[in-house]
N, C-alpha and C positions, 0 to 999 in steps of 0.2 A: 702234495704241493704245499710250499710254505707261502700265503696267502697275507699281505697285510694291508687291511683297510685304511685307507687316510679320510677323514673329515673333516670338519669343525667350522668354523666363522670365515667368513670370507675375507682378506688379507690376511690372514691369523700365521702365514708361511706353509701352506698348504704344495705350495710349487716348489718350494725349497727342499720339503719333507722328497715330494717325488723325484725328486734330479736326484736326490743320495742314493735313494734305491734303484735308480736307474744305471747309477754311475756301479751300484754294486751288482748290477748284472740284473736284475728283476725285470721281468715283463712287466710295460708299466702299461695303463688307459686313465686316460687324466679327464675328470667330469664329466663319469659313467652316473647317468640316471639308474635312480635306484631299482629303476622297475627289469633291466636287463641287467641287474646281477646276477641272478640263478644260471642262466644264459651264458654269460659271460666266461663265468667260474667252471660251467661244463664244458665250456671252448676249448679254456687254459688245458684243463685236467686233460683231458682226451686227445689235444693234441701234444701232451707231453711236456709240460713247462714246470720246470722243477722251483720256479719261485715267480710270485707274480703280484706286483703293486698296484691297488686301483684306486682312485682318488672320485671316490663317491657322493654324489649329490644326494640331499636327505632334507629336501626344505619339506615335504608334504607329511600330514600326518601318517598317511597312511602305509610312508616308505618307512617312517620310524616303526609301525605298530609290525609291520614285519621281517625287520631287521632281527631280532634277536631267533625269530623262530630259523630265519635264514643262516644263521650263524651258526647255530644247532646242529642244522642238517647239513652244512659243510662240514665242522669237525665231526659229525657219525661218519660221512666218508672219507674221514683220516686226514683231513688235511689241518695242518697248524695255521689255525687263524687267529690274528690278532687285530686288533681295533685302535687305531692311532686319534685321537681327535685332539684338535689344535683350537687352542682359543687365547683372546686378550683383552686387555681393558680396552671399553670404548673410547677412550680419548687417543688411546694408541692406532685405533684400528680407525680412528676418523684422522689421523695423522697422515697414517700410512697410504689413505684415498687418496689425500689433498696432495701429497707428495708427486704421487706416477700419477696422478690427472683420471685414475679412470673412475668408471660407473657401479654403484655396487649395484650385485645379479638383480636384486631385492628392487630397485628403485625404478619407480613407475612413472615420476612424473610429479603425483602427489604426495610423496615422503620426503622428508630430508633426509637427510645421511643418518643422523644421529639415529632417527627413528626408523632408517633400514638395517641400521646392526642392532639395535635392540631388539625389532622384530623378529630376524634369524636368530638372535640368542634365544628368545622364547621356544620359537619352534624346535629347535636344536636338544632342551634344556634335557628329555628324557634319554639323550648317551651318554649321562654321568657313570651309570653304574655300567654300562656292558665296555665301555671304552677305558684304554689309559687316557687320561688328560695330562695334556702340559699346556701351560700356560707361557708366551712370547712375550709375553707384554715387554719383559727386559732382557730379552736375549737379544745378540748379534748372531748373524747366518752363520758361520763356521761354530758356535754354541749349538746352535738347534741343530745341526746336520751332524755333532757329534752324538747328542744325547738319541735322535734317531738312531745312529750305530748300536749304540747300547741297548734299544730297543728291541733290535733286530735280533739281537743277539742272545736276549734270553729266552726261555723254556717259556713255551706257550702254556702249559700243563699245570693248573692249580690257581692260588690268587699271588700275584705280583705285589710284594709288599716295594715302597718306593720310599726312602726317606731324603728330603729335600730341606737344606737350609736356606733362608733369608733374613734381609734387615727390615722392622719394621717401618724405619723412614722412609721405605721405597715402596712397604703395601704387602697387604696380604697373597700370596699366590692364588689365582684363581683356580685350581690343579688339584688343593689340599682338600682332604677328604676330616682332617682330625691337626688341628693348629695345636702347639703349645709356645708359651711365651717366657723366655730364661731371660728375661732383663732385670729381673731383680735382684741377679746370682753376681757376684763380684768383677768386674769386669778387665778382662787387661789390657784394655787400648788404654787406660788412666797409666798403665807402667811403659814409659819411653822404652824399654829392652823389647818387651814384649808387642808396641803397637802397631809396626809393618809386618811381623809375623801374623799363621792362622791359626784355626784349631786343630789345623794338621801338625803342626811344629811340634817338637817333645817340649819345650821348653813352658807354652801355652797348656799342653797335656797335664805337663805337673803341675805348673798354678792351680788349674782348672780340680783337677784330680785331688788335692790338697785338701780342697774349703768340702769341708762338712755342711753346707745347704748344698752342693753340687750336687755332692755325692748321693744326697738322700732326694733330691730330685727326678735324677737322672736315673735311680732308684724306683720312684716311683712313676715317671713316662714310660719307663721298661718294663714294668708289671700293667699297668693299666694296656697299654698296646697286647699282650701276651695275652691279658685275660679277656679282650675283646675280639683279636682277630680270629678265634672259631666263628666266633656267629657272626661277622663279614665272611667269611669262607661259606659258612652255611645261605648268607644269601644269596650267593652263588656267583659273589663280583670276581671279577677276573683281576682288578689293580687297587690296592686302599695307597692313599696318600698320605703318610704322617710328615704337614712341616714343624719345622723347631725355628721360632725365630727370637734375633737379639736384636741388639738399636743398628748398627751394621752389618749384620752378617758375614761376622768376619770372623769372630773369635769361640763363644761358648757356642752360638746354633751349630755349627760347624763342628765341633770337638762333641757336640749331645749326638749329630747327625752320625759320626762318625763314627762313636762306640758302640750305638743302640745299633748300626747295620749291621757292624762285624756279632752284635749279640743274638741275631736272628738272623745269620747264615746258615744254622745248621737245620731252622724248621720252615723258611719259606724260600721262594728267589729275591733276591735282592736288588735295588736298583739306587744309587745314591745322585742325588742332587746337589750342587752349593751353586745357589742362584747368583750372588753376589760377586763370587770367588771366579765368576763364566763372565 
C-alpha cells in the first residue's frame, strides 16, 4: 500500500494537502489520533486499499516518541510510506486564524493565538528529520497542491534530496535543511534584456554561466552538498533541503537550483522548488 502521512501546524494547509490526494484517488482519514494509526493502517492493508492518505494528529509527546518506530514497522511490511509535514511562519498562520474566524485545536482559554502556534511548533519540533517539510508561508493553493503532486510522485526508497530557490527579501524557508546565499554573484535584474526573464531562460544561463565567481561557487555548493549527503543518508533522513537564495528569487537561486538538480539526478531522487517563481 502506498501510504502518505500529512502533518504539521494547524492552518499550515493541511486540508488542501488532503483534498489532492483525495481527488487522486487515496483513501483519505482526516485528524486520525495518533494512538489508532497501527490500527488504522491494518484496516487499510487488509482490506485491500492500494493507496491511502491519513492526516494525523501528533500534539503529545508520547505520539511523537512512537511514530518513527511506527514507520519502521509499516515499511518491514512493504508498504511505501512517506511523511508529509506542513508548516509556516507565525504571523502567516495567525493571519490565516483571524481570516476564517476559527479556534486553534491548541487554545484553551488561557493562551493567545500567538502562543497556541508557538506551543504546537514546539511539540511538533522532533519531525524535522523523519518528515519532508514544506513550508506555505508564500504559497497559493493551486502551488501547494502542485508541489504535493510531485511528492507523491517520487520513490519513497533512500533520502529525497529537494533543491528549493528563494528571495531573501521575503525570508528564509522554514523547510531548508542547508541555506546558501548567491547575492553577491553578478546580478541580471540590473540588465533591462535580462530583468522579466528567470534562471530558467538560456539567455540568463549564459550571463550567469560566463562570470568566473559563478562558476567557482556553484563549483563549490556542488561539492560541499556531495561530500555531506552520505552522512545525511547515514543518518537515516528520508528528505535534506538545500535552499539557494538571491535578493528576488528570480534570477541566479534559480539557475544555482536548477543546475545542481539536474547535477545529482543520477545519485539521489530529486525534487526542485522556486518559491518565488509559484
Amino acid at each position: 500500500m502506498q501510504l502518505i502521512l500529512i502533518t504539521g501546524l494547524s492552518g499550515s494547509g493541511k486540508s488542501v494537502a488532503l483534498n489532492v490526494l483525495e481527488d487522486a484517488g487515496f483513501y483519505y482519514v482526516d485528524n486520525l489520533p495518533a494512538r489508532l494509526l497501527p490500527q488504522t493502517v491494518g484496516f487499510l492493508a487488509g482490506a485491500g486499499h492500494p493507496r491511502a492518505a491519513l492526516s494525523i494528529e501528533l500534539r503529545s509527546a508520547e505520539a511523537l516518541a512512537e511514530l518513527p518506530r511506527q514507520l519502521a514497522d509499516f515499511r518491514a511490511r512493504g508498504h511505501d510510506v512517506r511523511v508529509l509535514f506542513l508548516e509556516a511562519k507565525t504571523d502567516t498562520l495567525i493571519k490565516r486564524f483571524s481570516e476564517t474566524r476559527r479556534r486553534h485545536p491548541l487554545s484553551d482559554g488561557g493562551r493567545t493565538l500567538t502562543e497556541c502556534v508557538e506551543r504546537e511548533r514546539a511539540l511538533l519540533a522532533g519531525l524535522a528529520d523523519i518528515a519532508n517539510r514544506v513550508d506555505t508561508s508564500d504559497l497559493g493553493p493551486n502551488t501547494l497542491r502542485n508541489w504535493v503532486k510531485d511528492f507523491v510522485g517520487v520513490p519513497a526508497t533512500g533520502l529525497t534530496l529537494l533543491f528549493e530557490s528563494f528571495g531573501f527579501k521575503h525570508g528564509i524557508p522554514l523547510d531548508a535543511d542547508l541555506v546558501f546565499d548567491v547575492r553577491c554573484l553578478p546580478n541580471p535584474n540590473y540588465d533591462p534584456r535580462l530583468r522579466p526573464l528567470t534562471g530558467r531562460d538560456r539567455p540568463v544561463v549564459d550571463f550567469l554561466a560566463a562570470d568566473p565567481s559563478t562558476r567557482k561557487m556553484l563549483e563549490d555548493v556542488r561539492r560541499f552538498v556531495a561530500d555531506w549527503l552520505p552522512a545525511f543518508e547515514r543518518d537515516n533522513r528520508s528528505y535534506l533541503t538545500v535552499a539557494v537564495g538571491c535578493t528576488g528569487g528570480q534570477h541566479r537561486s534559480v539557475y544555482f537550483v536548477e543546475t545542481l538538480a539536474a547535477g545529482f539526478q543520477h545519485r539521489s531522487r530529486v525534487l526542485v522548488r522556486h518559491r518565488e517563481l509559484a
